[in-house]
C-alpha positions in Angstrom: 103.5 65.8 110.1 101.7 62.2 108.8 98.0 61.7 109.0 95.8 58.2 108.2 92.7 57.8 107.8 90.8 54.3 108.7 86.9 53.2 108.9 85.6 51.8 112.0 82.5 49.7 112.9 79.3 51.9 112.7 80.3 54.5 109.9 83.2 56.6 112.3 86.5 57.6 110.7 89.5 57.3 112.7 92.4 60.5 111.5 95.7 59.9 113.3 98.0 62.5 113.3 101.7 62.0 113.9 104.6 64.9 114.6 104.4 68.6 115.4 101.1 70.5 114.6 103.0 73.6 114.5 103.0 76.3 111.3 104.9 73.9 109.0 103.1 70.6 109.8 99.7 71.7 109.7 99.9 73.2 106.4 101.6 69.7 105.3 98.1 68.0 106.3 95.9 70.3 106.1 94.1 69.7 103.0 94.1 65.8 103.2 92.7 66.3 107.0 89.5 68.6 105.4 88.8 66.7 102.5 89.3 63.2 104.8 86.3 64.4 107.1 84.8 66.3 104.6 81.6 64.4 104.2 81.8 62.2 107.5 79.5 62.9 110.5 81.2 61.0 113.5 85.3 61.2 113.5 87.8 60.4 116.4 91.1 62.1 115.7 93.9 60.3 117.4 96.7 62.8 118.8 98.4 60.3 121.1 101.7 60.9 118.4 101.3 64.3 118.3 104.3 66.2 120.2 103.9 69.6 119.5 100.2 72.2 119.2 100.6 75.4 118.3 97.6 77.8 117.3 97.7 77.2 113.6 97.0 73.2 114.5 94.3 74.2 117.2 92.6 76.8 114.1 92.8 73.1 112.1 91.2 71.3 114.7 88.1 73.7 114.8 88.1 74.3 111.4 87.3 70.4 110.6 84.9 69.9 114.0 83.0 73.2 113.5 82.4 71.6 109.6 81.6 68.1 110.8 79.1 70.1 113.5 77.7 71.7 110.6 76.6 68.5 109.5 75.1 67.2 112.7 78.4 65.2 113.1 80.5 64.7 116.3 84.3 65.1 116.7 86.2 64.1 119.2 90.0 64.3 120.4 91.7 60.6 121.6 94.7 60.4 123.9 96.6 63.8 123.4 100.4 63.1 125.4 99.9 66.2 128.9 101.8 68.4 127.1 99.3 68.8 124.2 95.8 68.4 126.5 97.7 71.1 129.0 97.6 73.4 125.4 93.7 72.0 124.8 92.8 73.0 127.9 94.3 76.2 128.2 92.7 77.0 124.5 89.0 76.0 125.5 89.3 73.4 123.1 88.7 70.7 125.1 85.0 72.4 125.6 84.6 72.2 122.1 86.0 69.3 120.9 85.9 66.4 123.9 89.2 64.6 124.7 88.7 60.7 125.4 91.3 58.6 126.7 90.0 55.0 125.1 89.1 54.3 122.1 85.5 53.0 122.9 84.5 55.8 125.0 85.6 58.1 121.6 83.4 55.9 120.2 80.0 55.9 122.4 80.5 59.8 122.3 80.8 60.1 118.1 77.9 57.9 117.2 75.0 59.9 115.9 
């Protein structure tokens, strides 16, 4: 599992994740994805390279946005393939954390 960070315009960090959130790839980005987001109040986490969610990656997802909500912050999901938003949906997390197809309307929904 791989994950970059990147700034964008208006103070929003973009995480992309690449590989298989399952048991072993979520531990391997775990702590870089926390301390990442760890003081930022609007992120977009890009899953479009992400091919595999499995519970331990959807209790990472939470983990980070229910943190960045703590803050006042906004989190949102971008372009998860229809294998991964089928598992978001089916989790409730898509009521949580919203799943955006472009990258502007990610953007509209993070600014705070």
């Amino acid at each position: 599992m791989n994950i970059e960070s990147e700034s964008l315009d208006g103070g929003i960090l973009k995480i992309t994740l690449s590989g298989r959130m399952d048991i072993q790839g979520t531990q391997e980005i775990d702590l870089k994805f926390s301390s990442h987001t760890a003081r930022q109040r609007s992120v977009i986490v890009d899953m479009s390279a992400v091919d595999f969610l499995a519970s331990m990656g959807i209790r990472s997802l939470l983990m980070v946005a229910k943190a960045i909500s703590g803050r006042n912050g906004k989190m949102v999901l971008l372009g998860p393939d229809a294998g991964v938003t089928k598992v978001l949906e089916m989790s409730g997390v898509d009521t949580l954390v919203p799943i955006f197809r472009s990258l502007d309307e990610a953007c509209k929904a993070v600014r705070v």
